[in-house]
C-alpha positions in Angstrom: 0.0 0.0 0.0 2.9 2.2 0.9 4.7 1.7 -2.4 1.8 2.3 -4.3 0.9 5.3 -2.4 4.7 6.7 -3.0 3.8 5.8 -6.7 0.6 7.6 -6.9 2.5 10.9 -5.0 5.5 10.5 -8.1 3.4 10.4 -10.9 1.4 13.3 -9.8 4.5 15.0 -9.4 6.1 14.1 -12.3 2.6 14.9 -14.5 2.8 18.5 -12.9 6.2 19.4 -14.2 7.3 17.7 -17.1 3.7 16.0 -18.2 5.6 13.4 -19.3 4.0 9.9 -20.0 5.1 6.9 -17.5 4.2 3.7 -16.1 4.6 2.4 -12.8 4.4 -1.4 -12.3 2.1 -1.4 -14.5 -0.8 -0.1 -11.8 -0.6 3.7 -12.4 -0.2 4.8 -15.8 0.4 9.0 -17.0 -0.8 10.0 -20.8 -0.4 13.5 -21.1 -2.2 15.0 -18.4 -5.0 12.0 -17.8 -3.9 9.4 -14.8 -4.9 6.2 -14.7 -5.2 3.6 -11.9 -5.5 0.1 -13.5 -5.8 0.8 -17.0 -3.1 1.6 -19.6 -5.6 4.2 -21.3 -6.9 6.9 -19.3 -10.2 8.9 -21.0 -10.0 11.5 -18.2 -7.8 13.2 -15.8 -8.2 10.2 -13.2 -9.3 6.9 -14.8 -10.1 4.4 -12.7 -10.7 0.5 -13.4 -11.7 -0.7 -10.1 -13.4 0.0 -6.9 -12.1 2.9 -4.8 -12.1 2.7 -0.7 -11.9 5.5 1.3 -10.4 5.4 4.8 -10.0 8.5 7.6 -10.1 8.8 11.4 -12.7 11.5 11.2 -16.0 11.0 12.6 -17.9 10.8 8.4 -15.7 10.4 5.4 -17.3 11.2 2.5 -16.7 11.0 -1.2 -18.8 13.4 -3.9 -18.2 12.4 -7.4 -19.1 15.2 -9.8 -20.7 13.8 -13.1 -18.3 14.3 -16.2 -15.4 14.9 -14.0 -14.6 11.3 -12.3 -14.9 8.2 -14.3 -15.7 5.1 -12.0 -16.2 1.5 -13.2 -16.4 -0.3 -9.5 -18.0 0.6 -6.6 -17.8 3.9 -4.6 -17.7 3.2 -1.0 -17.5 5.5 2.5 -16.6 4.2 5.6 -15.4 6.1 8.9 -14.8 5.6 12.7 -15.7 2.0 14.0 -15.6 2.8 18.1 -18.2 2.0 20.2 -20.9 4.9 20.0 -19.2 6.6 16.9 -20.5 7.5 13.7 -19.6 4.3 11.7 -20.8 5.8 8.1 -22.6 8.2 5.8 -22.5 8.5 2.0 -23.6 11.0 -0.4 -24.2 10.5 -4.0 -25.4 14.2 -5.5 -25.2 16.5 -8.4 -25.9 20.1 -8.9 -26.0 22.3 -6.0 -23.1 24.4 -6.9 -24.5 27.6 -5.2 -28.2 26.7 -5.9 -28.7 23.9 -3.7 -32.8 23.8 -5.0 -31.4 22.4 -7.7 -29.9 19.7 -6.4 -30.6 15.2 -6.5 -29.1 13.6 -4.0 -29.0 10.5 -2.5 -28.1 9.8 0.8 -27.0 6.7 3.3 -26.5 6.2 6.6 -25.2 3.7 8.8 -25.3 4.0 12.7 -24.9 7.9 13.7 -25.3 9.8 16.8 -27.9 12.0 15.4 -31.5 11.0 15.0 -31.9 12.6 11.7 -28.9 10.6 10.3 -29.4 7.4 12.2 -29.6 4.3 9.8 -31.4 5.9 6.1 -32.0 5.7 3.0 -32.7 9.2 1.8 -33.7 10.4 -2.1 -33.8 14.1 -2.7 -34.6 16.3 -5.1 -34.5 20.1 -5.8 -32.2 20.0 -2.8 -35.0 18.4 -0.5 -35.9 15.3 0.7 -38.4 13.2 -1.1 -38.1 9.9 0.4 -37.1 8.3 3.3 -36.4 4.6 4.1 -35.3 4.1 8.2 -33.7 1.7 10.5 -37.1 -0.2 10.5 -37.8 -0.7 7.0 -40.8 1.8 7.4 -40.6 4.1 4.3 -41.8 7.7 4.2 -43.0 9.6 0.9 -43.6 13.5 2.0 -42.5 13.0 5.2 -38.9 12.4 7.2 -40.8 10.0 10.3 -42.8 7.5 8.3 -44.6 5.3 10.8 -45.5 2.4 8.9 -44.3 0.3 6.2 -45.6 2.8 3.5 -46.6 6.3 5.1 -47.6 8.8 2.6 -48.5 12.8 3.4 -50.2 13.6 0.3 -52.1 12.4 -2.3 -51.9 8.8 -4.1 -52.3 8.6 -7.9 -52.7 5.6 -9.4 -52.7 5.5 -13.2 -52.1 2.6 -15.9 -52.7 1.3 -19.0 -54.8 -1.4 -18.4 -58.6 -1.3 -18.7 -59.0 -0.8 -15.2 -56.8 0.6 -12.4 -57.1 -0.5 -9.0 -55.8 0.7 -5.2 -56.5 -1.6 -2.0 -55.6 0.0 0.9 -55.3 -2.7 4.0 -56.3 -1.0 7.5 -53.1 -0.6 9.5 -50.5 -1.1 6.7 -51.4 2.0 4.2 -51.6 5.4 5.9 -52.3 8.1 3.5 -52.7 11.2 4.7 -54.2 13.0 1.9 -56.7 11.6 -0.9 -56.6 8.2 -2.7 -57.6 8.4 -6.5 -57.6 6.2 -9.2 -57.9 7.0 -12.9 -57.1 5.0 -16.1 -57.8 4.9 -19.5 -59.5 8.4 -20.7 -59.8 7.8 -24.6 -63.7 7.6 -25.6 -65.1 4.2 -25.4 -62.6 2.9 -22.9 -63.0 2.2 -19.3 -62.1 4.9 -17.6 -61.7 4.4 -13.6 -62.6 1.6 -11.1 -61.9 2.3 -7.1 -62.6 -0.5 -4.5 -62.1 0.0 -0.7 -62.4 -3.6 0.6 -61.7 -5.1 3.8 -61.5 -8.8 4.8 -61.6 -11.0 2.0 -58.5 -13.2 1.9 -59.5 -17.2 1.3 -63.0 -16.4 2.4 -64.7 -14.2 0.4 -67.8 -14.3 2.2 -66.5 -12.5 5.3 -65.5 -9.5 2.6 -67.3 -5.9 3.1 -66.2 -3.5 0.1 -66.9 -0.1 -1.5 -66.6 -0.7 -5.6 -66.5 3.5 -7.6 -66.8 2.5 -11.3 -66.7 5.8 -13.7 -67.7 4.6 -17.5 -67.6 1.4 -18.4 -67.7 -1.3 -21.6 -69.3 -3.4 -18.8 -72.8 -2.4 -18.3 -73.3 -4.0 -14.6 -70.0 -1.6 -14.3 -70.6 1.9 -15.8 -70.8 4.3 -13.3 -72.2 3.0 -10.4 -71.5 3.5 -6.6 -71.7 -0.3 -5.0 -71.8 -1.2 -1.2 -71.4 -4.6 -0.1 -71.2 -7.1 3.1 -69.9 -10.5 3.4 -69.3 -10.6 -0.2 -72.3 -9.8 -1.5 -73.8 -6.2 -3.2 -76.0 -5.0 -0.8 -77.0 -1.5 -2.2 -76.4 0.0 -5.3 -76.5 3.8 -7.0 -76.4 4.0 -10.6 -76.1 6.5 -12.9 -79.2 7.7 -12.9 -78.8 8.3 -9.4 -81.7 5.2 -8.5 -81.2 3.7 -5.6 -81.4 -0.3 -5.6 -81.5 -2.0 -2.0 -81.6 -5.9 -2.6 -81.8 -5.5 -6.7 -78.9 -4.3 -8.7 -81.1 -3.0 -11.6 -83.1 0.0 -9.5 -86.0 1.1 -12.2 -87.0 4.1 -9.8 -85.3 6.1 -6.7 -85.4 3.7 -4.5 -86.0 0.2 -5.5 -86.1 -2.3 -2.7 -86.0 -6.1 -3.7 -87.6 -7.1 0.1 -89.8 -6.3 3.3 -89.6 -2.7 3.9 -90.2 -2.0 7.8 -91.6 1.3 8.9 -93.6 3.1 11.3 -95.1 5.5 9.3 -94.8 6.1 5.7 -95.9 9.0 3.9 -96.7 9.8 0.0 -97.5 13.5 -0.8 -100.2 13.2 -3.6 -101.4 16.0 -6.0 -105.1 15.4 -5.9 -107.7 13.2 -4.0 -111.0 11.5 -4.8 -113.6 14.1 -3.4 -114.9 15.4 -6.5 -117.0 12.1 -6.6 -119.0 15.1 -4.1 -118.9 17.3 -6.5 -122.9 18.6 -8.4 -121.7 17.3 -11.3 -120.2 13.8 -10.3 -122.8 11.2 -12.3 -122.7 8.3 -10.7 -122.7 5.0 -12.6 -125.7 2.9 -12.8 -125.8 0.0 -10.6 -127.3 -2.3 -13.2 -124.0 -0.9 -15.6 -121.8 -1.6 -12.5 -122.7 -5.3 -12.1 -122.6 -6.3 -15.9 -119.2 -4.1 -15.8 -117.9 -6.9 -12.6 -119.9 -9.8 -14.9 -117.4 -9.0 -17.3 -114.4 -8.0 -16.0 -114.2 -9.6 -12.4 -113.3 -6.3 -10.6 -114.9 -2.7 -9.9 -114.5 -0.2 -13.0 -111.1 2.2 -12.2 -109.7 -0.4 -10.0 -106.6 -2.6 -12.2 -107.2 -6.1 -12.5 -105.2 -9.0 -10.8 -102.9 -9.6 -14.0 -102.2 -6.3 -13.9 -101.3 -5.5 -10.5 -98.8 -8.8 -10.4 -97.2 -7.2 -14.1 -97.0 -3.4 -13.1 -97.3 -3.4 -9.1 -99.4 -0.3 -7.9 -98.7 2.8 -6.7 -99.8 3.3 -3.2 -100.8 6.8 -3.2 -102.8 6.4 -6.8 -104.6 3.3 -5.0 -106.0 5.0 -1.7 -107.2 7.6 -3.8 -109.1 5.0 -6.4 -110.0 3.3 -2.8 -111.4 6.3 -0.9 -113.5 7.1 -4.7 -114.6 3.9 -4.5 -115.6 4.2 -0.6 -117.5 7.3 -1.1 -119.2 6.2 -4.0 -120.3 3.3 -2.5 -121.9 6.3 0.6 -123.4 7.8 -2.4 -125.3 4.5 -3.1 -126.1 4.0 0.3 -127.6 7.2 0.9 -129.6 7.1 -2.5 -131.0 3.2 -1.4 -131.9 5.0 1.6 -133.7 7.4 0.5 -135.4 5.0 -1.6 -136.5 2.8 1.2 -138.0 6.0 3.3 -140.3 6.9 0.3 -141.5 3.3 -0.6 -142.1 3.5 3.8 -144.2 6.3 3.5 -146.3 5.3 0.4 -147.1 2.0 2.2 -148.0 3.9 5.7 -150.3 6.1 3.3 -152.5 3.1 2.3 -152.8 1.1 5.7 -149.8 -1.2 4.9 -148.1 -1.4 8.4 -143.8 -1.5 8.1 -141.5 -3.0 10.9 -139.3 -0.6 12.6 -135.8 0.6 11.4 -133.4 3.5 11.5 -133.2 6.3 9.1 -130.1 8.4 8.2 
């Protein structure tokens, strides 16, 4: 090491004054004003062909090679005091900087160090600040110098490909994201262009599985822009784009479409008109005689839908109470007219003798 050293110092020496060419035991080799160390044609003004190690006694050696200016075709390593409690290493790779140190990339390591900051990293900078951050427990940090999980980002995540659909799963406990989670793909017309699912369980088992699926538009119609909740593995409610909601049914044909038992205490349909004209002057009652060959016929009371009808279409609860309560006061109408009817045909017979048994009159 010695000899070579001494070598290194005399070629230098003899470069700087007579920049003559020389070789010495065939390690160190002077062309014009290049050196080189293991290689009989230096390119540059130190030419290295091998790895270089740097020693000192001070608490961080450091090497900075400057792009275009050092030539290295090993390995660049730092090492520095090995005592119990000392700094045992640091390591800077960087370019730029110069006097503007926002322009600067840099990556950093660390081995053991008495300064937190320092202590055991992995750091990748740019515009002369830090970026990323990989500590002394494998926990990596985007946005942020104390990441406190395995991926701990402050800020948004973006996740874009090429593929029909892109995807994010964030698992609770292992993903903290401190801003907003977005996923986007494809945005030419006629492709898929965004799928988001927030899921949790799952594994083997799907049926233990409880999951939030965000489609934008979609080749897939049971895809295209819907908003999906589900539990143990199953859709559960649905919003599509028409902004129906589907509880039990993953076609919703109205605003809210339930494919079960509803439960309530009280329900309540605002209506735009009612049956009480049927009190009206002008309301004609049917005749009964037309009534009866009308349910002859027909097997059901005029304005009411038949049986086939209701199981096709359903009803609509607010139309039927008002048909109902027409129907209900109709049916006072004939009452009162039958009535009426019976008190005259009472009086005629009281006029000529014929006695009538007792009954109430409205």
């Amino acid at each position: 090491m010695r000899k070579l050293l001494f070598a290194m110092l005399a070629s230098f020496a003899v470069t700087g004054t007579a920049k003559a060419q020389f070789t010495t035991s065939g390690n160190i080799t002077s062309t014009g004003n290049n050196v080189g160390i293991g290689t009989s044609l230096p390119n540059g003004k130190l030419d290295v062909n091998g790895a270089i190690l740097v020693l000192g006694s001070s608490g961080n050696s450091m090497i900075r090679p400057v792009v275009g200016n050092s030539r290295l075709a090993g390995e660049i390593g730092a090492y520095s005091g090995l005592g119990f409690g000392a700094d045992d290493g640091f390591l800077r790779l960087s370019a730029g900087a110069g006097s503007s140190a926002n322009v600067k990339t840099f990556i950093d390591l660390s081995a053991y160090s008495t300064v937190p900051d320092m202590d055991r990293n992995i750091v990748l900078g740019t515009g002369g600040i830090e970026q990323v951050r990989v500590n002394s427990s494998g926990n990596m940090g985007i946005g942020t110098n104390s990441p406190n999980a395995k991926l701990d980002v402050n800020g948004a995540i973006l996740v874009a490909g090429s593929s029909s659909n892109a995807m994010v799963r964030p698992a609770i406990g292992n993903l903290r994201v401190t801003g907003e989670i977005g996923s986007y793909s494809n945005t030419a017309l006629g492709s898929d262009d965004g799928f988001l699912r927030l899921s949790a369980g799952a594994g083997s088992n799907a049926n233990v599985k409880t999951f939030i699926d965000l489609t934008g538009y979609s080749t897939v119609p049971d895809m295209d822009r819907n908003l999906v909740l589900g539990t143990g593995g199953t859709e559960r409610i649905r919003i599509n784009s028409s902004g129906n909601v589907g509880i039990g049914t993953t076609h919703p044909d109205a605003k809210l479409a339930v494919g079960g038992v509803i439960h309530a205490q009280s329900v309540k349909v605002d209506m735009t008109g009612w049956g009480d004209d049927v009190f009206n002057d002008d309301y004609s009652l049917s005749d009964l005689k037309d009534v009866k060959n009308y349910i002859d016929e027909n097997h059901h009371l005029p304005g009411i839908p038949s049986e086939s009808q209701v199981i096709k279409n359903g009803i609509d609860v607010g139309e039927m109470n008002k048909v109902l309560i027409r129907k209900i006061e109709e049916l006072t109408l004939y009452l009162i007219g039958q009535n009426e009817e019976i008190n005259k045909l009472k009086q005629e017979m009281k006029a000529i003798g014929i006695k009538t048994p007792a009954s109430s009159q409205l």
